[in-house]
N, C-alpha and C positions, 0 to 999 in steps of 0.2 A: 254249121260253123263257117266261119268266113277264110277264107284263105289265104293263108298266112303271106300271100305275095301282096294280096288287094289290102290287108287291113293295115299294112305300114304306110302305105297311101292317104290314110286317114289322121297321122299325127297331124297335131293343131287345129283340129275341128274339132267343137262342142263334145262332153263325155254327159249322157241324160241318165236319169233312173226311171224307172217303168212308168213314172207319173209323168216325167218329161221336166224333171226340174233338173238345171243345169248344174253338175257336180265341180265341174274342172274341163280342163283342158287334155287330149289326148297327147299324149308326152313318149311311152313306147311299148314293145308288145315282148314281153317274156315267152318264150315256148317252152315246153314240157320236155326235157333231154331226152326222152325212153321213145318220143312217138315225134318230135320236132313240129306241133303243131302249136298255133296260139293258143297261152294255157290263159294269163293275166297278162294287165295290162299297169301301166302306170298312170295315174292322172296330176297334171299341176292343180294345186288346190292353195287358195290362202291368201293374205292381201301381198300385194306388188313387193311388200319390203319385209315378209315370211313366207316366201312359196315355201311347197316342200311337193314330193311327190309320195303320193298314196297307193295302192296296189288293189285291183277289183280283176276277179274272175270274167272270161269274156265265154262263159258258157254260157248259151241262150243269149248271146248276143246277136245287133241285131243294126242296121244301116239305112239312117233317112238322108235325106238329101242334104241335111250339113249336120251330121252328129252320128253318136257310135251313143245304143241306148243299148245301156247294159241291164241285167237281170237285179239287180239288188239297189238296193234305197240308198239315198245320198247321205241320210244321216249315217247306216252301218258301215261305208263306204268313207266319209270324212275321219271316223273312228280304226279304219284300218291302220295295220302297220304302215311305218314311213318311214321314207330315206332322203336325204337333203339333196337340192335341184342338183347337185355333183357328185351325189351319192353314190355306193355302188348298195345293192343288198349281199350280206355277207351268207355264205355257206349255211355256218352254223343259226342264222336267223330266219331261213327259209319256213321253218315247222310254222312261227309265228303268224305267217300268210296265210298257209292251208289252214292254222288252227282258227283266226277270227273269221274266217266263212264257215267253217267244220267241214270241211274237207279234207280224206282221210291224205296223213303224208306218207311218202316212202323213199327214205333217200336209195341211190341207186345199192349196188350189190357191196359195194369198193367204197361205198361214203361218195358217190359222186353228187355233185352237184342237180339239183329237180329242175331248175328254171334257168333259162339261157337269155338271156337281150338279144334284142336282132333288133 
């Protein structure tokens, strides 16, 4: 996994899918509240006058010389949940993220929040 100090380093460089087709734009890195490590990531994705930003797991992610190539296809990846370039993603809409990868959720003990911005 990359860490979490280097891969903030990377917003605004290229976001690839395993085939190297260009998804979006690196935009920012969510971490996991229970282990504080980069869990997902946001991508700007869309034409100039309907950005939005999308949400892709950065497991099996991976750093070329201008782009952050993550593990999953650009189509399942454009199809993910989203939140508007000024967005926030809400509490209660977190399951949604974990659910279109199928990655299992679990919010904390108290209902705490799974995913943090940095």
């Amino acid at each position: 996994m990359i860490a979490a100090e280097n891969i903030r380093d990377w917003r605004g460089h290229d976001v690839v899918d395993p085939d190297g087709h260009k998804i979006g734009t690196l935009e920012s890195i969510y971490v996991d509240t229970v282990s504080d490590t980069p869990f997902f990531c946001t991508i700007t994705v869309g034409l100039p006058t309907r950005r939005r930003l999308v949400f892709a797991p950065l497991m099996g992610a991976s750093v070329g010389p201008a782009y952050l190539k993550i593990h999953y296809s650009k189509d399942q990846v454009k199809d993910a949940p989203s939140i508007d370039t000024d967005g926030e993603l809400l509490a209660d809409q977190e399951w949604s993220v974990f659910d279109h990868y199928k990655l299992p959720f679990e919010p904390g003990a108290r209902g705490e929040r799974r995913l943090a911005r940095r």
